[in-house]
DSSP file (Angstrom, degrees, kcal/mol; ACC not computed):
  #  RESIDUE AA STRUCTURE BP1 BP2  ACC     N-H-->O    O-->H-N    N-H-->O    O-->H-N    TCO  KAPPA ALPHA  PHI   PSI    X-CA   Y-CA   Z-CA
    1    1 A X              0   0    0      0, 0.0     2,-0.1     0, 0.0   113,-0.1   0.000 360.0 360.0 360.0 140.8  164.6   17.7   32.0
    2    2 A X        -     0   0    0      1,-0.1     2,-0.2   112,-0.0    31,-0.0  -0.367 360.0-121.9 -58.6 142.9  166.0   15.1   33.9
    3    3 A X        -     0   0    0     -2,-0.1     2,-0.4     1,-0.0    -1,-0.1  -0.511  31.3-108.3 -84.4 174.8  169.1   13.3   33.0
    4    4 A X        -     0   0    0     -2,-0.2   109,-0.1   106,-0.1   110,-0.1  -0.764  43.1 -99.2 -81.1 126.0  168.9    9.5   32.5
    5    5 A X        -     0   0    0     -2,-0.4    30,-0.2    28,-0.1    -1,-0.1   0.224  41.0-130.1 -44.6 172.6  170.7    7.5   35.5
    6    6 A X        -     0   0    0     28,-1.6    29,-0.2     2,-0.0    -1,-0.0   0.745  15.5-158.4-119.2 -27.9  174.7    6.3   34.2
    7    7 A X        -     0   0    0      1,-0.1     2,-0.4    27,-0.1    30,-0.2   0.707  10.5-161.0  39.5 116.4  176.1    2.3   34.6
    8    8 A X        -     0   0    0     28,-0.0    30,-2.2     2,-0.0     2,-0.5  -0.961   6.5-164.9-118.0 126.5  179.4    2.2   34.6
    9    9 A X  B     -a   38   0A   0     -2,-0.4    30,-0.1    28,-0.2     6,-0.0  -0.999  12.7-141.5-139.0 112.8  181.3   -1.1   33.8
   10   10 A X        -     0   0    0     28,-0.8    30,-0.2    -2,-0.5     6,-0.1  -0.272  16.2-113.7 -77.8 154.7  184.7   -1.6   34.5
   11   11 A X    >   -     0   0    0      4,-0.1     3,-3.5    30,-0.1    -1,-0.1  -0.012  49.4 -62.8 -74.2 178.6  187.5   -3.6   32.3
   12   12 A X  T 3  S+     0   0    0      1,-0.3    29,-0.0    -2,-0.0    -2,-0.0   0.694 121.5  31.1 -41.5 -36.3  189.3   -6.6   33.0
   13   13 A X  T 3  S+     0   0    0      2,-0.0     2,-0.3     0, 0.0    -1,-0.3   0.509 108.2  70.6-112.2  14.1  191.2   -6.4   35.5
   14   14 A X    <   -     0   0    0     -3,-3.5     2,-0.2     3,-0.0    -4,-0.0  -0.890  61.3-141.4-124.3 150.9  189.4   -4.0   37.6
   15   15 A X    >   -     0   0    0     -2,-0.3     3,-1.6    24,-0.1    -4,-0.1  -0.344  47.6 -81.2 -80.1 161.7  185.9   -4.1   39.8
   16   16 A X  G >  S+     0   0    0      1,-0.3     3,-1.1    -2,-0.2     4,-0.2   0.646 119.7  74.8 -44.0 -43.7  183.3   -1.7   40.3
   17   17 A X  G >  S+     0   0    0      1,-0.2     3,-2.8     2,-0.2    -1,-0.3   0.882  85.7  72.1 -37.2 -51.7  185.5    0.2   43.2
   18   18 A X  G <  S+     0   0    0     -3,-1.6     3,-0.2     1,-0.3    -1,-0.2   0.592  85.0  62.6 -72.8  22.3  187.5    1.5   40.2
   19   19 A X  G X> S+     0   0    0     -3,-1.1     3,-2.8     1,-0.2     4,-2.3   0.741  77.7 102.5 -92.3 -44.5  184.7    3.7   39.4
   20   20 A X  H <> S+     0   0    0     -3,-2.8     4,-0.6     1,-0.4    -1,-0.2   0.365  80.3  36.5 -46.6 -14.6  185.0    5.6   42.6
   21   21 A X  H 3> S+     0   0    0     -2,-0.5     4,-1.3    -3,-0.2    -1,-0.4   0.594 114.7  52.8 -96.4 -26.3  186.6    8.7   41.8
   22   22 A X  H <> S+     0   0    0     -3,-2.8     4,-4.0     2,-0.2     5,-0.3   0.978 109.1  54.8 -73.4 -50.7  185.1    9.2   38.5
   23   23 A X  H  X S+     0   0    0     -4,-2.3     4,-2.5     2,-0.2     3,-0.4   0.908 108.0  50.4 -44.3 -82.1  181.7    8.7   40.6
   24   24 A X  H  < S+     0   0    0     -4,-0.6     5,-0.2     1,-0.3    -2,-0.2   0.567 113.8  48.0   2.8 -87.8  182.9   11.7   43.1
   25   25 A X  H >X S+     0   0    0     -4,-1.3     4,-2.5     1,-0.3     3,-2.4   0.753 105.8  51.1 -38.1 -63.7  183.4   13.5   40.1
   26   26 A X  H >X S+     0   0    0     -4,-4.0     4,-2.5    -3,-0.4     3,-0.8   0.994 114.5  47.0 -41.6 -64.1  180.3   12.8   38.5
   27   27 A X  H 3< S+     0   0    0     -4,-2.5    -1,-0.3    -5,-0.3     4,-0.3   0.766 107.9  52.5 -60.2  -8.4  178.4   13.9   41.7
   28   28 A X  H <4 S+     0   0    0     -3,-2.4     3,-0.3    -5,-0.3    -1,-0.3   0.767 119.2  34.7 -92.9 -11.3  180.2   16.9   42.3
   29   29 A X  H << S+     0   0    0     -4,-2.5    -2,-0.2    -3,-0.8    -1,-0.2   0.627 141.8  19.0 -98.7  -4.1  179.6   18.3   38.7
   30   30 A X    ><  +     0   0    0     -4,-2.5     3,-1.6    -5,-0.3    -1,-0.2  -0.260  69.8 178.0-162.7  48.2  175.9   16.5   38.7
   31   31 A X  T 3  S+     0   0    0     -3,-0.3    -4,-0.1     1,-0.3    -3,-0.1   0.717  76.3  50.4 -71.6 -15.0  175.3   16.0   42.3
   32   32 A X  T 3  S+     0   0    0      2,-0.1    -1,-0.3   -27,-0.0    -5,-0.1   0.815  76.5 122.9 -81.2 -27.1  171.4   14.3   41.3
   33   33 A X    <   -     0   0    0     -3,-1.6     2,-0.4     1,-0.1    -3,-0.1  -0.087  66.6-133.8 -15.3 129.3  172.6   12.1   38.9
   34   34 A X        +     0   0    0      2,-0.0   -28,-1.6   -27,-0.0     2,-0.4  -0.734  40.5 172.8 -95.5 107.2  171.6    7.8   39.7
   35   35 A X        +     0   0    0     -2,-0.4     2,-0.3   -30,-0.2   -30,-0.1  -0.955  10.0 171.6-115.9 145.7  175.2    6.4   39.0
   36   36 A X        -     0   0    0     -2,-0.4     2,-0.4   -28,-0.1   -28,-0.0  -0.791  24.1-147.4-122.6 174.2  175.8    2.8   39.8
   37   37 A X        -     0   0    0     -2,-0.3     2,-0.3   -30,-0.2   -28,-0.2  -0.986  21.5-158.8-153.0 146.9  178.8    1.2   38.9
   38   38 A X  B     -a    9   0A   0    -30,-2.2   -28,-0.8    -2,-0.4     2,-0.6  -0.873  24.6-135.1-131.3 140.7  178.2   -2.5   38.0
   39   39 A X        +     0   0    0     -2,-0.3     2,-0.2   -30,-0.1   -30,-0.1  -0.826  47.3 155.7 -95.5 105.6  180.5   -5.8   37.9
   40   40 A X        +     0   0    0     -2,-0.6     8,-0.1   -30,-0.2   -31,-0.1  -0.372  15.9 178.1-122.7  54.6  179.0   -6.9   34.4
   41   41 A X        -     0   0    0     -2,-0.2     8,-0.2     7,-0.1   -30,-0.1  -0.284  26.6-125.9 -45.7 128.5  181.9   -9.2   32.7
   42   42 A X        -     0   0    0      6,-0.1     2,-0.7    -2,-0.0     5,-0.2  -0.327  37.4-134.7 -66.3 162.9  181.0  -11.0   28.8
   43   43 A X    >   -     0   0    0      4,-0.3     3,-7.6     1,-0.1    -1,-0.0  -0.963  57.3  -8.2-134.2 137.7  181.6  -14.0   29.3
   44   44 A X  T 3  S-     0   0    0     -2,-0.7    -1,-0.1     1,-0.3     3,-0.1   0.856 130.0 -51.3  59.3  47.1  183.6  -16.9   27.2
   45   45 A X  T 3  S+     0   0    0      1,-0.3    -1,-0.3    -3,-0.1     2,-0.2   0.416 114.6 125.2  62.0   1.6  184.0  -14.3   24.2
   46   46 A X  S <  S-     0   0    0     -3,-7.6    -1,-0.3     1,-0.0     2,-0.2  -0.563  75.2 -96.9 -93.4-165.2  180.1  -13.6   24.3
   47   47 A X        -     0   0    0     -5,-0.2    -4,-0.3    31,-0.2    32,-0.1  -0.557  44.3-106.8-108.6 140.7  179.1  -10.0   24.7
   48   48 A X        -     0   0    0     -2,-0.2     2,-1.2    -6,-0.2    -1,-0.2  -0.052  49.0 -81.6 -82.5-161.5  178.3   -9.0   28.4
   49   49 A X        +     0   0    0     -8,-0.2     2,-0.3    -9,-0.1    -1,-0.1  -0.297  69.1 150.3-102.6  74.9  174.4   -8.5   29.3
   50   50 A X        -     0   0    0     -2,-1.2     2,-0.3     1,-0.1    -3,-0.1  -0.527  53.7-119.7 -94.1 146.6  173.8   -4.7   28.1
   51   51 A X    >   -     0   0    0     -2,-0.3     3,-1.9     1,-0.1    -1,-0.1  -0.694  26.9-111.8-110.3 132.9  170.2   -4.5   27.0
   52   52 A X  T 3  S+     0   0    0     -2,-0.3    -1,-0.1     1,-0.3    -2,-0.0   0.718 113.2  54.3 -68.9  -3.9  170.0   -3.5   22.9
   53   53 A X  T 3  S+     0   0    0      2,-0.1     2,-0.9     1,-0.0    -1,-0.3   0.387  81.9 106.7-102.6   6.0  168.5    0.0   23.6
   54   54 A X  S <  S-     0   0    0     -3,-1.9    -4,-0.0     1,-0.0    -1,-0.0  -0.712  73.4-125.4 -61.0  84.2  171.1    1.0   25.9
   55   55 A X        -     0   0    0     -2,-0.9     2,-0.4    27,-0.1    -2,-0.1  -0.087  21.8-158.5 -31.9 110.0  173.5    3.5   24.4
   56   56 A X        -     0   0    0     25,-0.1    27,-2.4     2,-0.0    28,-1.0  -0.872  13.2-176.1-119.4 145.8  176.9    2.8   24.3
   57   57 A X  E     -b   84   0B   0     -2,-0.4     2,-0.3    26,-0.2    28,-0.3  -0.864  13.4-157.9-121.0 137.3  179.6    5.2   24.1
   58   58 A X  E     -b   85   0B   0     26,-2.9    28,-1.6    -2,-0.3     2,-0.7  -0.989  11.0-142.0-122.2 136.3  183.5    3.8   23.9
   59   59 A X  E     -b   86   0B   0     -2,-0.3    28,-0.2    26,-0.2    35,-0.1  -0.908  17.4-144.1-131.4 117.0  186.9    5.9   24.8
   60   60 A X  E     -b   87   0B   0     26,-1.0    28,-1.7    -2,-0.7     2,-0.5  -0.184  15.7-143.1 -54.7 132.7  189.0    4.7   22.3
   61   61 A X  E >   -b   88   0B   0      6,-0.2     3,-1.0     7,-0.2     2,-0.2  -0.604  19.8-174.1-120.1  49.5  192.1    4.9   24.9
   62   62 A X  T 3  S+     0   0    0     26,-0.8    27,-0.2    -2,-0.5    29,-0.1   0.559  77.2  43.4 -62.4  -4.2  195.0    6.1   22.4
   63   63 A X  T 3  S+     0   0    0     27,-1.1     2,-0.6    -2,-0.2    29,-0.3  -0.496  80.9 146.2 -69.4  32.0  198.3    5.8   24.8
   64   64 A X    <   +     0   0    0     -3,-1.0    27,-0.1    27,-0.3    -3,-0.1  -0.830  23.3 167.3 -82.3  86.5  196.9    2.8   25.8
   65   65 A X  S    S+     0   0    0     -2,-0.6     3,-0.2     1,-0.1    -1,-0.1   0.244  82.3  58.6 -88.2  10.3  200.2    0.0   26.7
   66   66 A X  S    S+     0   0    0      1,-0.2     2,-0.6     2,-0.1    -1,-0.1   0.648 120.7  12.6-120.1 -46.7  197.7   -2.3   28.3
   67   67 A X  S    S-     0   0    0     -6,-0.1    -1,-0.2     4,-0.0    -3,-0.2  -0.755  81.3-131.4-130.8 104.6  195.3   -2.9   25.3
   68   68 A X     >  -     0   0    0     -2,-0.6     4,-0.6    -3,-0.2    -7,-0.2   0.365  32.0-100.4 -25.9 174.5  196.3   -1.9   21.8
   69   69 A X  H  > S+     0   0    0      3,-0.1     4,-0.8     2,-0.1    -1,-0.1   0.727 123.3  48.5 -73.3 -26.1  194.0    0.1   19.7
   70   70 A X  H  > S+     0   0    0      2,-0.2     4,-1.6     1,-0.1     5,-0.1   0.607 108.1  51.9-105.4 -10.9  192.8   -2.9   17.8
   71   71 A X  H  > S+     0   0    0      1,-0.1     4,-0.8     2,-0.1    -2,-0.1   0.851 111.5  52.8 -75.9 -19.3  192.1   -5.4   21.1
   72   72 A X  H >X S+     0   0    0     -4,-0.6     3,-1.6     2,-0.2     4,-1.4   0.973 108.4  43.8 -78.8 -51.4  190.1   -2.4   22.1
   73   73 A X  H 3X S+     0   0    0     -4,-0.8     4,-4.8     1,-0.3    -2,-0.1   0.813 114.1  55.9 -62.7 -36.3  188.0   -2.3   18.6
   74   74 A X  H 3X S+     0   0    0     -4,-1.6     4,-1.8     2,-0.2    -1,-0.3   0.768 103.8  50.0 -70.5 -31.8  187.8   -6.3   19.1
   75   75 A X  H <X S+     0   0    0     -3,-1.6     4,-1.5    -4,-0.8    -2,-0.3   0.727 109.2  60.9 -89.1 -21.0  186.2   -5.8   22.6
   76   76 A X  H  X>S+     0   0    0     -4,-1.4     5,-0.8     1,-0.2     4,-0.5   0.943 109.0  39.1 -53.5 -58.8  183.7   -3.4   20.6
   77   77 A X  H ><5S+     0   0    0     -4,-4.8     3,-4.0     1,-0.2    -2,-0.2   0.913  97.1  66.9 -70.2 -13.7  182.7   -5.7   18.8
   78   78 A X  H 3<5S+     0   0    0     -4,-1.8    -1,-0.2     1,-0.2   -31,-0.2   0.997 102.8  62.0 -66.4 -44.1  182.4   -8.5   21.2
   79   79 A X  H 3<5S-     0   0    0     -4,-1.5    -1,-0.2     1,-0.1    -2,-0.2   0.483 124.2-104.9 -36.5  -4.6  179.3   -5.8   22.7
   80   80 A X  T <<5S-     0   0    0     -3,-4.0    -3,-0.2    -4,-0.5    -1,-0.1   0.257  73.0 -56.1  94.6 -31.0  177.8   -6.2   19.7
   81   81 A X      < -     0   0    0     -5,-0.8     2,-0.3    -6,-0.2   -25,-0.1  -0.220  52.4-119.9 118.5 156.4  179.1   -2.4   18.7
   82   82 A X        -     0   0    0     -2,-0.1   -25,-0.2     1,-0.1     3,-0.1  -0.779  10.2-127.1-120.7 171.3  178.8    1.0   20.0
   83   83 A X  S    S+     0   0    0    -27,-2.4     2,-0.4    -2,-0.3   -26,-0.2   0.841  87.7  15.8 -86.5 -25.9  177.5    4.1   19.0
   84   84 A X  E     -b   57   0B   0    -28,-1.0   -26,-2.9     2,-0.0     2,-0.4  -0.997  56.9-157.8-125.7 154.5  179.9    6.2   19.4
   85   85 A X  E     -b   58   0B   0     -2,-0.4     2,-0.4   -28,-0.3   -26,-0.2  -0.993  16.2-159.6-142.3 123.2  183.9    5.9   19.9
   86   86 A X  E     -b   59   0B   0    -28,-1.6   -26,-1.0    -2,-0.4     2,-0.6  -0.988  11.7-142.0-109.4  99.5  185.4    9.0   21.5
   87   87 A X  E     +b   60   0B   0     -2,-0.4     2,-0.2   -28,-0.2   -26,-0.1  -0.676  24.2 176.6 -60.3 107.2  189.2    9.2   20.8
   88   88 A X  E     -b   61   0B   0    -28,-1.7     2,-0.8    -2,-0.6   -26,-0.8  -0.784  33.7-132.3-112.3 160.3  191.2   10.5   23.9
   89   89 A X  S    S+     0   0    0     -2,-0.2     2,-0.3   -27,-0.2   -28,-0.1  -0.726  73.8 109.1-106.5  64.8  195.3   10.7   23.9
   90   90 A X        -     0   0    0     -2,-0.8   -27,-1.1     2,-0.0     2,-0.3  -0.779  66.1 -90.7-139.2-168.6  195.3    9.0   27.3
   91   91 A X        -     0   0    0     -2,-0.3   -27,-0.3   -29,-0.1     3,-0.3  -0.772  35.3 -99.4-116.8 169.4  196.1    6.0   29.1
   92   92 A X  S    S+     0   0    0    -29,-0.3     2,-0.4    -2,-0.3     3,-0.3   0.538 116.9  56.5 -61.8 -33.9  194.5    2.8   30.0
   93   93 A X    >>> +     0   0    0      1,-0.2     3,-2.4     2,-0.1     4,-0.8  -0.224  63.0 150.4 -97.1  56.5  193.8    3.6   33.4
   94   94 A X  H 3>5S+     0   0    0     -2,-0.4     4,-2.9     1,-0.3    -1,-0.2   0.934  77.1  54.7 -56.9 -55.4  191.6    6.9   32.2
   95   95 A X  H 345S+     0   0    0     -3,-0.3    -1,-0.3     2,-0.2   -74,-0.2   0.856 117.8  37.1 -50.5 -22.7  189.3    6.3   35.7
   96   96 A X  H X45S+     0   0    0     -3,-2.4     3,-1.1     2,-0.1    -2,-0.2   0.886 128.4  30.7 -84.7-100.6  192.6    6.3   37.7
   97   97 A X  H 3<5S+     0   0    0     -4,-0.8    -3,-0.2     1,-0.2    -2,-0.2   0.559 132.1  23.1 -30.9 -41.6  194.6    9.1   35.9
   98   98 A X  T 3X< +     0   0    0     -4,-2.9     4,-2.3    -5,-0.5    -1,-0.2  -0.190  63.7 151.1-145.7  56.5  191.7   11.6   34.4
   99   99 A X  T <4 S+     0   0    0     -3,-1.1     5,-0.4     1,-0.2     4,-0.3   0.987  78.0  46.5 -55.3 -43.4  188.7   11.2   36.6
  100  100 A X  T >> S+     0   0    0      2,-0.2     4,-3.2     1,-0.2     3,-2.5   0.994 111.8  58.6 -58.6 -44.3  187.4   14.9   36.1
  101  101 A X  H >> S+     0   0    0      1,-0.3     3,-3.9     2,-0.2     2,-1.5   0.801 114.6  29.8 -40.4 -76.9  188.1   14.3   32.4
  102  102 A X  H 3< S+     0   0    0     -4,-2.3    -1,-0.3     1,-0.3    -2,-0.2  -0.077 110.1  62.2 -79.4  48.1  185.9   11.4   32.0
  103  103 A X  H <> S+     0   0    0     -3,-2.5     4,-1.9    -2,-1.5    -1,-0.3   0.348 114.6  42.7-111.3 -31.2  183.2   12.3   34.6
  104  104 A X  H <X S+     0   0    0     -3,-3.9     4,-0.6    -4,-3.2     5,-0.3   0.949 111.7  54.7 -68.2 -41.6  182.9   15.5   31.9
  105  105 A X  H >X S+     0   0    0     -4,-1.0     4,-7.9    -5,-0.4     3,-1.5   0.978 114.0  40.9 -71.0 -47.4  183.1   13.0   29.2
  106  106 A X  H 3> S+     0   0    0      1,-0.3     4,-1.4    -5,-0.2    -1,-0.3   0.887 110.4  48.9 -67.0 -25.5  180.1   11.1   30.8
  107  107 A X  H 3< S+     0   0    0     -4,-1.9     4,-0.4     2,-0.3    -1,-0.3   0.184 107.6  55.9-108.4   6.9  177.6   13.5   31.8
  108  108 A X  H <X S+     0   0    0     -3,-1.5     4,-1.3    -4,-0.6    -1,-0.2   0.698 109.7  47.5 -99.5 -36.1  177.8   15.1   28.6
  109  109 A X  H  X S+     0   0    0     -4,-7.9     4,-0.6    -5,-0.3     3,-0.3   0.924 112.8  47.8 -61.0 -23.2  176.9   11.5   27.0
  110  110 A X  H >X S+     0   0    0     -4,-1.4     3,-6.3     1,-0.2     4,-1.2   0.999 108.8  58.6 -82.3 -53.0  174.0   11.1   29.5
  111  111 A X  H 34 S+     0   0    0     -4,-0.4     3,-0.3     1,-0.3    -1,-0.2   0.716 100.2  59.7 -14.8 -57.0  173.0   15.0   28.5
  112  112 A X  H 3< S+     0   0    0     -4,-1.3    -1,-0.3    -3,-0.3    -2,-0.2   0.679 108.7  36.4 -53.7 -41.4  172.6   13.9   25.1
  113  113 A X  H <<        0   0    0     -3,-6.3    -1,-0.2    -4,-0.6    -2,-0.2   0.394 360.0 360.0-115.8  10.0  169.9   11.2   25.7
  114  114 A X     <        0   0    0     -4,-1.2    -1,-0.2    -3,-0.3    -2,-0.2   0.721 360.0 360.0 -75.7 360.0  168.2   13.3   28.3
C-alpha cells in the first residue's frame, strides 16, 4: 500500500528550507514518498490552515531553551490539538540537530495512516 504524501511546517523563526535535510532523509529511507514542505504560519493567535482530517502528530521537544514545554502545549492548542505528542529528549532545532531521527520519526507516522 502506498504511503500518504507528508507536509511539513516549520516554526517561527524558520522557513520551509529548514526542512531540507530531514527531506533528504526522508527520501533516502522512502525515496517515493510526496514530501512538501509548506510556509503555513497561524496567524494573530488563530490556528494556521490545517484541514480537520489531517492528522497531526507533535514532538514534544524536551531540552527545548527556545520554547518551554508549556509554550509548546499552548501552540498545540492554538492548532486546535493534535493526536498524538511524541516526547523526545532533544533540542529545539530537532530538523537541524537529528534529521535521521525525525525523518524515522515521520515516515513511521505516515506508515500508520497508510
Amino acid at each position: 500500500m502506498a504511503l500518504p504524501g507528508l507536509a511539513l511546517v516549520h516554526g517561527g523563526q524558520h522557513a520551509a528550507d529548514c526542512w531540507d535535510r530531514t527531506v533528504d532523509e526522508i527520501h533516502c529511507q522512502e525515496p517515493g514518498l510526496a514530501v512538501v514542505a509548506l510556509d503555513l504560519p497561524g496567524r494573530r493567535g488563530k490556528p494556521g490552515d490545517l484541514l480537520d482530517d489531517v492528522p497531526r502528530t507533535w514532538i514534544l521537544t524536551l531540552r527545548d531553551r527556545a520554547l518551554s514545554q508549556a509554550s509548546q502545549r499552548r501552540s498545540i492548542a492554538a492548532l486546535g490539538g493534535v493526536q498524538t505528542m511524541l516526547p523526545f529528549d532533544t533540542c529545539h532545532n530537532l530538523v537541524i540537530s537529528e534529521p535521521k531521527l525525525l525523518a524515522s520519526i515521520l515516515l513511521e507516522r505516515c506508515r500508520r495512516y497508510a
